[in-house]
C-alpha positions as CSV (number, residue, x, y, z in Angstrom):
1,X,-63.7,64.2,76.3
2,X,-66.5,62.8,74.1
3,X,-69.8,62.5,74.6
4,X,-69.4,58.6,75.0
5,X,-66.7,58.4,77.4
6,X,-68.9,61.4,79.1
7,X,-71.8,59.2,79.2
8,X,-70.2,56.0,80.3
9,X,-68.7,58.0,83.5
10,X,-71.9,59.4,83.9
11,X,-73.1,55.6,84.1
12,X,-70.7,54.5,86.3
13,X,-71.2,57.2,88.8
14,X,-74.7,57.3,89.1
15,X,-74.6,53.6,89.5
16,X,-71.8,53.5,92.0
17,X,-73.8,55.9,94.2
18,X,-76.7,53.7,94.2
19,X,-74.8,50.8,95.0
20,X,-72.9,52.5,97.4
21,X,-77.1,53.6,98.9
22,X,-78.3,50.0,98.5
23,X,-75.3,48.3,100.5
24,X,-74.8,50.5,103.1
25,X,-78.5,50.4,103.9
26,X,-79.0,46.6,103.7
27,X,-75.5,46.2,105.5
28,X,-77.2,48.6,108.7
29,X,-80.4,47.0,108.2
30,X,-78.6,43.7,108.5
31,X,-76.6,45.0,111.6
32,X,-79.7,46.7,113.2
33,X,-81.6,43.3,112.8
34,X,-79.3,41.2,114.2
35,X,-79.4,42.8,118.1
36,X,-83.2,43.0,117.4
37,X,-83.2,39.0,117.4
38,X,-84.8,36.8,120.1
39,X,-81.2,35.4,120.4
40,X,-78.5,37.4,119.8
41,X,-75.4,35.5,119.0
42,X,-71.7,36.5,120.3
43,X,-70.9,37.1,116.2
44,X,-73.3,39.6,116.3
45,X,-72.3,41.3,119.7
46,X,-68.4,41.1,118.4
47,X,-68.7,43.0,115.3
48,X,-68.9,46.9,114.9
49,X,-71.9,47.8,112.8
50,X,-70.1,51.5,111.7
51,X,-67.6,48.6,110.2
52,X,-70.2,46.5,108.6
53,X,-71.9,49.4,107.1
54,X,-69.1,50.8,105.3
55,X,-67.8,46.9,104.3
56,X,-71.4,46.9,102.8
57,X,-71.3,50.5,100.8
58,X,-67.7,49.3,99.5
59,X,-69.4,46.3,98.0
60,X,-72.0,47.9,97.2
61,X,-69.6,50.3,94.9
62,X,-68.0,47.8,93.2
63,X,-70.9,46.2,92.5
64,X,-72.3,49.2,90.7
65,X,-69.5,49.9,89.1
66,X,-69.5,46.4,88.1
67,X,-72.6,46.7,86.3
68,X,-72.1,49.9,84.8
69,X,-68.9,48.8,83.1
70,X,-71.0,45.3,82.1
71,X,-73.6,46.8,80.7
72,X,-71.4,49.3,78.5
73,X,-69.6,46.5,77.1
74,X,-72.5,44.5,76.1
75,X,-74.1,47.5,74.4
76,X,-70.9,48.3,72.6
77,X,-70.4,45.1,71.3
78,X,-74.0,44.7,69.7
79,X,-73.9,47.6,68.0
């Protein structure tokens, strides 16, 4: 493996996991916030916040990896 392709993966992972950090986090915080409320609404009550949590890491991966890949295609094609 080269030290591009090396770096690139390196990119994408470290990403990923931060994505994966940022939307689990918000996702719980989201969940957490929602029973808090003055009113809680039956959408709230219905939904599993162990679910919503891990919906929000698994967006939060792509999302990362998303980036990662975008910005190593911009910065390959300016070169």
């Amino acid at each position: 493996m080269d030290r591009k392709t090396k770096r690139l993966l390196l990119l994408v992972a470290s990403c990923s996991v931060a994505g994966v950090i940022l939307g689990g986090t918000a996702s719980w915080a989201e969940s957490n916030m929602c029973l808090q409320a003055e009113e809680v609404t039956s959408d709230c009550l219905t939904q599993n916040p162990m679910q919503k949590t891990i919906a929000g890491m698994s967006t939060g991966l792509l999302a990362g990896a998303g980036a990662a890949f975008g910005v190593a295609w911009n910065v390959r094609h300016e070169d």
